[in-house]
FIKOLZA-1660 file (N, C-alpha, C; in steps of 0.1 Angstrom, whole numbers, plus 5000, padded with zeros to 4 digits):
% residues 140
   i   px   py   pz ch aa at
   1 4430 6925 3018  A  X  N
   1 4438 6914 3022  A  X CA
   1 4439 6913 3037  A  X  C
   2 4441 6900 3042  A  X  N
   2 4443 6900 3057  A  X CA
   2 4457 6902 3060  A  X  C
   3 4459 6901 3079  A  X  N
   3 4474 6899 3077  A  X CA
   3 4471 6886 3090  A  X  C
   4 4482 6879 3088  A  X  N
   4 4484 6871 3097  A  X CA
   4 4494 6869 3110  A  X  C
   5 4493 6863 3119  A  X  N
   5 4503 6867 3126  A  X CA
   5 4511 6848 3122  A  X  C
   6 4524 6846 3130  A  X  N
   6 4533 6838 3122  A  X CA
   6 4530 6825 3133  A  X  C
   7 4520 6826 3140  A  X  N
   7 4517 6816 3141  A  X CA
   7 4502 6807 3138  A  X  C
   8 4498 6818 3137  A  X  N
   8 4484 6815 3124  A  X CA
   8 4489 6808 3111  A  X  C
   9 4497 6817 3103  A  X  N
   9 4500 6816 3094  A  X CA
   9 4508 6803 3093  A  X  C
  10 4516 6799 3102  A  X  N
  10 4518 6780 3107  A  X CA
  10 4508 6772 3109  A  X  C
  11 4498 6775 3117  A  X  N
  11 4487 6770 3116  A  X CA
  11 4478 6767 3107  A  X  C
  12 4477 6780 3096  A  X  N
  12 4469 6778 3085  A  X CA
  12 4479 6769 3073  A  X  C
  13 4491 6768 3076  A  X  N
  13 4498 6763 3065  A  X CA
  13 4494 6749 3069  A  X  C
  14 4497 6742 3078  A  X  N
  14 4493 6728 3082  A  X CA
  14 4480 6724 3078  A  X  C
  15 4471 6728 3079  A  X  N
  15 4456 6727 3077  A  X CA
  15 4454 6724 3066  A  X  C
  16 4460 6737 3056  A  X  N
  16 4458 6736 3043  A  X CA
  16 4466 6722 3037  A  X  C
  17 4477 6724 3039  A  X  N
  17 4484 6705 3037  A  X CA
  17 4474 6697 3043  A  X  C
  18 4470 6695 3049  A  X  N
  18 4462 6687 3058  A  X CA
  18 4449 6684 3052  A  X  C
  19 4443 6692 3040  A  X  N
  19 4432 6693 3034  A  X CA
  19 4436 6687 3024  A  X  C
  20 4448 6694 3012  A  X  N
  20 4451 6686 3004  A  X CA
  20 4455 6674 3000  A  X  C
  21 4461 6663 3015  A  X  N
  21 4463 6655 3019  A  X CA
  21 4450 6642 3017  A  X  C
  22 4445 6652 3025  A  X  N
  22 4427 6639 3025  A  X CA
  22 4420 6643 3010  A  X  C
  23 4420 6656 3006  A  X  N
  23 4412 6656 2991  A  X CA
  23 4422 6647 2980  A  X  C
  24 4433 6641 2977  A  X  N
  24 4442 6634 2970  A  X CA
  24 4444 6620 2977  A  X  C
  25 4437 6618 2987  A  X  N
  25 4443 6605 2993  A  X CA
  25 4429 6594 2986  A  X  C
  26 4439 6579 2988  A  X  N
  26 4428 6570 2980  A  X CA
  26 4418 6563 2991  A  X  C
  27 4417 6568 3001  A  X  N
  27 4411 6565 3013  A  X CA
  27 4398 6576 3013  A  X  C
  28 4385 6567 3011  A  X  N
  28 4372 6580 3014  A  X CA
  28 4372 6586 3000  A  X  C
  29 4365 6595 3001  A  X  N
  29 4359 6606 2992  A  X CA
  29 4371 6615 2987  A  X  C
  30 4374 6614 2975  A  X  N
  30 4385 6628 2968  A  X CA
  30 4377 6639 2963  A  X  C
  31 4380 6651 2974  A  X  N
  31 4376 6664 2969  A  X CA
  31 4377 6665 2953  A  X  C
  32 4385 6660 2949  A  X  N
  32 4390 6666 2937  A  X CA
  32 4379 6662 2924  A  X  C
  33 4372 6652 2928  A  X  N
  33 4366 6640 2915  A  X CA
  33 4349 6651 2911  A  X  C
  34 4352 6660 2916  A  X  N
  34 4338 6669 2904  A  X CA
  34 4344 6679 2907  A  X  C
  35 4336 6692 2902  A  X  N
  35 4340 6704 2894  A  X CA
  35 4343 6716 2908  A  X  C
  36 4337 6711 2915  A  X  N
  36 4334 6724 2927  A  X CA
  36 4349 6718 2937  A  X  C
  37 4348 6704 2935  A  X  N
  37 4365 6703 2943  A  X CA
  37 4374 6705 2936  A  X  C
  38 4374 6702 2925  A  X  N
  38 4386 6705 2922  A  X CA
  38 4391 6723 2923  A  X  C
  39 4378 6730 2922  A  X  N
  39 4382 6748 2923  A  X CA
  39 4385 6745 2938  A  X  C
  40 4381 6740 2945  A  X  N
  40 4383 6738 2963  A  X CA
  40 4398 6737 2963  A  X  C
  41 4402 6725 2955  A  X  N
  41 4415 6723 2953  A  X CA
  41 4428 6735 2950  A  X  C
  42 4422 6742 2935  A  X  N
  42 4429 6747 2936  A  X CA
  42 4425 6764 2944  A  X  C
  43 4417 6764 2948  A  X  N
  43 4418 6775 2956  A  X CA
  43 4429 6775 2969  A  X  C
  44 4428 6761 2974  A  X  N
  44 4436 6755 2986  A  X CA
  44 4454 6761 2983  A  X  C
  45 4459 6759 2966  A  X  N
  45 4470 6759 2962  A  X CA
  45 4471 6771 2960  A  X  C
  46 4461 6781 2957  A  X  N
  46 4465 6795 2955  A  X CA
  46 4465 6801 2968  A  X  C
  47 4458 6800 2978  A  X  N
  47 4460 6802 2991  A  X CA
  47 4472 6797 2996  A  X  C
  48 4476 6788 2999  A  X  N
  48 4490 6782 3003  A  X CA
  48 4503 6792 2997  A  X  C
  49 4500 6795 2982  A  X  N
  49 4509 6797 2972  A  X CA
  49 4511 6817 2981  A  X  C
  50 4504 6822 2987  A  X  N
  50 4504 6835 2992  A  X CA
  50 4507 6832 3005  A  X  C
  51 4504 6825 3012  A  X  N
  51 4505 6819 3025  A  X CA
  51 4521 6821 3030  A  X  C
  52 4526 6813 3021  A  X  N
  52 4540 6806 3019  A  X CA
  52 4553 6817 3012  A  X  C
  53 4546 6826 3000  A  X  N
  53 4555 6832 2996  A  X CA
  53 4567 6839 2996  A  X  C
  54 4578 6833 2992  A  X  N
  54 4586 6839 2994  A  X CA
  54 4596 6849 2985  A  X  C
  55 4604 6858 2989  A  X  N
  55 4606 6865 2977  A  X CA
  55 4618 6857 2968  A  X  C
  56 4616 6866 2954  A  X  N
  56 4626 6856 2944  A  X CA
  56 4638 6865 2942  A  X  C
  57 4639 6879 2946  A  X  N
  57 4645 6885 2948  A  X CA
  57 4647 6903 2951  A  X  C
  58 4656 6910 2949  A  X  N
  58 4655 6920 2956  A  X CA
  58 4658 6933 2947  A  X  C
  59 4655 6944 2946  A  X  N
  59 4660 6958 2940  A  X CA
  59 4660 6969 2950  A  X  C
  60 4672 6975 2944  A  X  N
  60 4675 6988 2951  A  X CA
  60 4662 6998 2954  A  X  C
  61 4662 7004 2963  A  X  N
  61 4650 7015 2968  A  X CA
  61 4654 7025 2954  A  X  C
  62 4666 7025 2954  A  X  N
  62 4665 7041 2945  A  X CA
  62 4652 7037 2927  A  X  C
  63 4659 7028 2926  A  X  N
  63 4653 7021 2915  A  X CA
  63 4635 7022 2914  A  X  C
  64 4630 7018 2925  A  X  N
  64 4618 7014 2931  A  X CA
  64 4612 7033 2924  A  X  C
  65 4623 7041 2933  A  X  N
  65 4614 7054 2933  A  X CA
  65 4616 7060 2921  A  X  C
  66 4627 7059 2910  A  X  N
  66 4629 7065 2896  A  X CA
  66 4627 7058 2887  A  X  C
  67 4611 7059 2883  A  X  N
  67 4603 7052 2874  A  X CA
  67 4612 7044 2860  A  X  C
  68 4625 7054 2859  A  X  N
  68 4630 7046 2843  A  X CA
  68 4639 7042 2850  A  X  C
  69 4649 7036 2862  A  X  N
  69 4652 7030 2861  A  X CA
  69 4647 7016 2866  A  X  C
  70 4633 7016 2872  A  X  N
  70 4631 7003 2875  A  X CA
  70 4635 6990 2867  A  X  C
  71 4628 6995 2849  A  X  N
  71 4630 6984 2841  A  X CA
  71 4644 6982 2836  A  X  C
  72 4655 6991 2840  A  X  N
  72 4668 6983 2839  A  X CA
  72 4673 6980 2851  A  X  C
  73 4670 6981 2864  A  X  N
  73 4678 6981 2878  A  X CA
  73 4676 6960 2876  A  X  C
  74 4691 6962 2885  A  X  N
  74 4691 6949 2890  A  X CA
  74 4687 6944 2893  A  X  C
  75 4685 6930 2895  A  X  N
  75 4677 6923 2905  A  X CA
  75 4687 6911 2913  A  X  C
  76 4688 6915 2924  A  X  N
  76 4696 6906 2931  A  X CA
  76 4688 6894 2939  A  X  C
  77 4696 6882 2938  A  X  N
  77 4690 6869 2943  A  X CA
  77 4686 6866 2956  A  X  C
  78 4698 6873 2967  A  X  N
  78 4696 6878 2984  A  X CA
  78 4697 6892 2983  A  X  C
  79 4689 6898 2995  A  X  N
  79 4698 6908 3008  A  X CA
  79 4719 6907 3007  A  X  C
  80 4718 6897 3005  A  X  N
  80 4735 6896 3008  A  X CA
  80 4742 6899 2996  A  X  C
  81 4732 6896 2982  A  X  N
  81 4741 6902 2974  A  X CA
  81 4742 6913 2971  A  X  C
  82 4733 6922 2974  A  X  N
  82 4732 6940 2975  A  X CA
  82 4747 6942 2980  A  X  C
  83 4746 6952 2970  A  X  N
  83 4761 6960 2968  A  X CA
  83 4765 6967 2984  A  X  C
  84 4776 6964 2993  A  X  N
  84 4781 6968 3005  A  X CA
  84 4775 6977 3009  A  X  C
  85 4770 6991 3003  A  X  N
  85 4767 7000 3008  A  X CA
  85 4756 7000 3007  A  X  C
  86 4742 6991 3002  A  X  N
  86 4732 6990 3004  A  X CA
  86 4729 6981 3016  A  X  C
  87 4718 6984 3021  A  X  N
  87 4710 6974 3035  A  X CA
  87 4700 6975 3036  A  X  C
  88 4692 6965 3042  A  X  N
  88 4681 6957 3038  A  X CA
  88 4669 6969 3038  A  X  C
  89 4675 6976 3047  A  X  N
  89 4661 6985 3046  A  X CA
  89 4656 6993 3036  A  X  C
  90 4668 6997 3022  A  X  N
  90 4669 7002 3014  A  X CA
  90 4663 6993 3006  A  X  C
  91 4662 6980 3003  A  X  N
  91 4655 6973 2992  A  X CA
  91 4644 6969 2995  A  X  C
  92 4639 6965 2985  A  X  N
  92 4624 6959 2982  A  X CA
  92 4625 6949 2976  A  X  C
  93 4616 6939 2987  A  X  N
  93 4617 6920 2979  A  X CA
  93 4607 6919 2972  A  X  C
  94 4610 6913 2959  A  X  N
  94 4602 6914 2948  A  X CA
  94 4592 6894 2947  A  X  C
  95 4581 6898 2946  A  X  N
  95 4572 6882 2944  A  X CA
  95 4567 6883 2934  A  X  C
  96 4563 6865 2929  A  X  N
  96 4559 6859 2919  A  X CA
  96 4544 6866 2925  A  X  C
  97 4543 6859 2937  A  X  N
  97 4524 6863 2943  A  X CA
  97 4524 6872 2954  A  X  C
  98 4511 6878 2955  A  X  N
  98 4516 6888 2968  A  X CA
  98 4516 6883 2980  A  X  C
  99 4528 6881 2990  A  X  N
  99 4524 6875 3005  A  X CA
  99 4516 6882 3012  A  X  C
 100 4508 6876 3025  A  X  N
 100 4501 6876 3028  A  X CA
 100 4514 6888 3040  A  X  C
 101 4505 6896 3040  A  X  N
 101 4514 6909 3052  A  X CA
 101 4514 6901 3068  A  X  C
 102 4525 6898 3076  A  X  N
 102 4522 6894 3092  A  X CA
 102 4526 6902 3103  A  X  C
 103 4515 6903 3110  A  X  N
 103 4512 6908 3120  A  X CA
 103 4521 6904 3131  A  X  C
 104 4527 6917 3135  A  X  N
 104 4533 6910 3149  A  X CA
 104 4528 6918 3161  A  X  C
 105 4525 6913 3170  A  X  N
 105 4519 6920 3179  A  X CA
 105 4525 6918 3194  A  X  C
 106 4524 6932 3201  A  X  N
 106 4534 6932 3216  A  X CA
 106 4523 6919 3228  A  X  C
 107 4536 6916 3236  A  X  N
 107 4528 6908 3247  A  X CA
 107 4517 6917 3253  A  X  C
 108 4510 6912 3261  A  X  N
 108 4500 6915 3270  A  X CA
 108 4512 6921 3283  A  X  C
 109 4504 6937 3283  A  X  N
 109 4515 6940 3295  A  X CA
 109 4513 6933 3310  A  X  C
 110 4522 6930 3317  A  X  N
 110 4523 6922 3328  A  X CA
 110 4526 6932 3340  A  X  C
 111 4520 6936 3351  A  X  N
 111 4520 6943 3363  A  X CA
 111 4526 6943 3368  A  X  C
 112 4536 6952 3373  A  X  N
 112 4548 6945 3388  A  X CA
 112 4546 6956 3394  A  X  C
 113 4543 6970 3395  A  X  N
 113 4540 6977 3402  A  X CA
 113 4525 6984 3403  A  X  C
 114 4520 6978 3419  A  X  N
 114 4508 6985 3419  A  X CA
 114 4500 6994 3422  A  X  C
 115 4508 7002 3415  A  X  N
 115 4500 7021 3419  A  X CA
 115 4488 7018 3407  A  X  C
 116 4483 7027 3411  A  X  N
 116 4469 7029 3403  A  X CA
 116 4475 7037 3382  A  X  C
 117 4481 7042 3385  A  X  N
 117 4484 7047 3370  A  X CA
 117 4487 7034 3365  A  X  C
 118 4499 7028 3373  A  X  N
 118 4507 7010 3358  A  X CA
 118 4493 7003 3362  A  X  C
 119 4478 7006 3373  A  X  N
 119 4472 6992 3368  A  X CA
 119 4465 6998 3355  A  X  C
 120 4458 7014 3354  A  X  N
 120 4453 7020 3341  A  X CA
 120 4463 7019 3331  A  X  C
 121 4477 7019 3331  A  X  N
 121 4480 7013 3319  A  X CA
 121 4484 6997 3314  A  X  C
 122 4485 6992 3323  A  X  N
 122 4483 6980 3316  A  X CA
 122 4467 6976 3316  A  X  C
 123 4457 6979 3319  A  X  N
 123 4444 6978 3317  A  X CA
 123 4444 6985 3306  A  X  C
 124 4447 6994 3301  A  X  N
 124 4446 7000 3287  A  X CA
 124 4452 6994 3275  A  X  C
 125 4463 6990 3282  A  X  N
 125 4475 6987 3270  A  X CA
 125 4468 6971 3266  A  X  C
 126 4460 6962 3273  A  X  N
 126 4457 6951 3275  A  X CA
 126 4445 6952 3264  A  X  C
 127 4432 6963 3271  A  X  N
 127 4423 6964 3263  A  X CA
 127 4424 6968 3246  A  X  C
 128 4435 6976 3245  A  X  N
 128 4441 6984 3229  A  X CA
 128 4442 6966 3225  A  X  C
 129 4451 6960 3232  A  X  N
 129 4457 6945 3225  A  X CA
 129 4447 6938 3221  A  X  C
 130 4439 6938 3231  A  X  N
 130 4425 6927 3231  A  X CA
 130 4415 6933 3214  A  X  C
 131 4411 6945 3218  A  X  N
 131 4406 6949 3200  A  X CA
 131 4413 6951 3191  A  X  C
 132 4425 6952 3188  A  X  N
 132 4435 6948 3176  A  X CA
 132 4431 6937 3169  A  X  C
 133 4434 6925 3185  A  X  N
 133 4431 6910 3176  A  X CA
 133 4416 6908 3173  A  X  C
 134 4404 6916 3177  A  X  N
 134 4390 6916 3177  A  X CA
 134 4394 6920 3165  A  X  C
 135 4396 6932 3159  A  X  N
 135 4395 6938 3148  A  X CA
 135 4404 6931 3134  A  X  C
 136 4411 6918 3138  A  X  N
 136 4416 6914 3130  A  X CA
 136 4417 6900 3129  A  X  C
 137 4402 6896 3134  A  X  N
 137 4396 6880 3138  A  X CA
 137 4412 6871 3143  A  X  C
 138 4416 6873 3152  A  X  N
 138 4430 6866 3160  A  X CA
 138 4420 6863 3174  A  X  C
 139 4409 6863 3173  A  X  N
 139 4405 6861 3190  A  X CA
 139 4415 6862 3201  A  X  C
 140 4411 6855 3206  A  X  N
 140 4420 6861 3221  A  X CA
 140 4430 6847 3225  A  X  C
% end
């Protein structure tokens, strides 16, 4: 699975509307009218459907880790309805589909002092940034 960062993942959400838009419209050619668009189609919808997902709700960590209670533990609708002494970090959001994991990544360090060590590390910290996104097709 990839991960995205959250403005890719805006990016690819528009596109994908953007695709389904012109494959359904009565204007030109409909993707959809033989066999290979319509799987185009719905590949577009299962893609979106991971893109987009959000969770439907939430269970306790303890639950998650003691196998027999999973299938009785609660399932709460938010974060907010977890019982006061639970917090977010303790739960686990539960999905219909698996979302796509996003990437958040630090700025590009910025220089203000010029000794030779902060320009090796921001030349390092810059180059570490630059192959992350190489290594996780985000180009530059």
């Amino acid at each position: 699975m990839i991960a995205l960062t959250q403005e890719k993942r805006e990016e690819l959400i528009a596109c994908a509307n953007e695709i389904k838009k012109m494959a359904t419209s009565t204007h030109g050619y409909k993707v959809g009218n033989d066999a290979f668009g319509r799987n185009a189609l719905m590949l577009m919808e299962v893609a979106l459907a991971s893109i987009t997902a959000q969770p439907f709700g939430y269970i306790e960590e303890d639950a998650v880790k003691d196998r027999e209670r999973l299938f009785s533990a609660q399932v709460f609708a938010d974060e907010e309805d977890l019982p006061s002494y639970e917090f977010s970090e303790l739960s686990y959001p539960l999905y219909l589909a698996p979302p796509v994991p996003e990437i958040k990544l630090p700025d590009e360090h910025e220089g203000i002092e010029h000794t030779e060590y902060h320009s090796g590390k921001q030349a390092g910290w810059n180059e570490c940034l630059s192959e992350i996104k190489r290594l996780n097709g985000l180009g530059d």
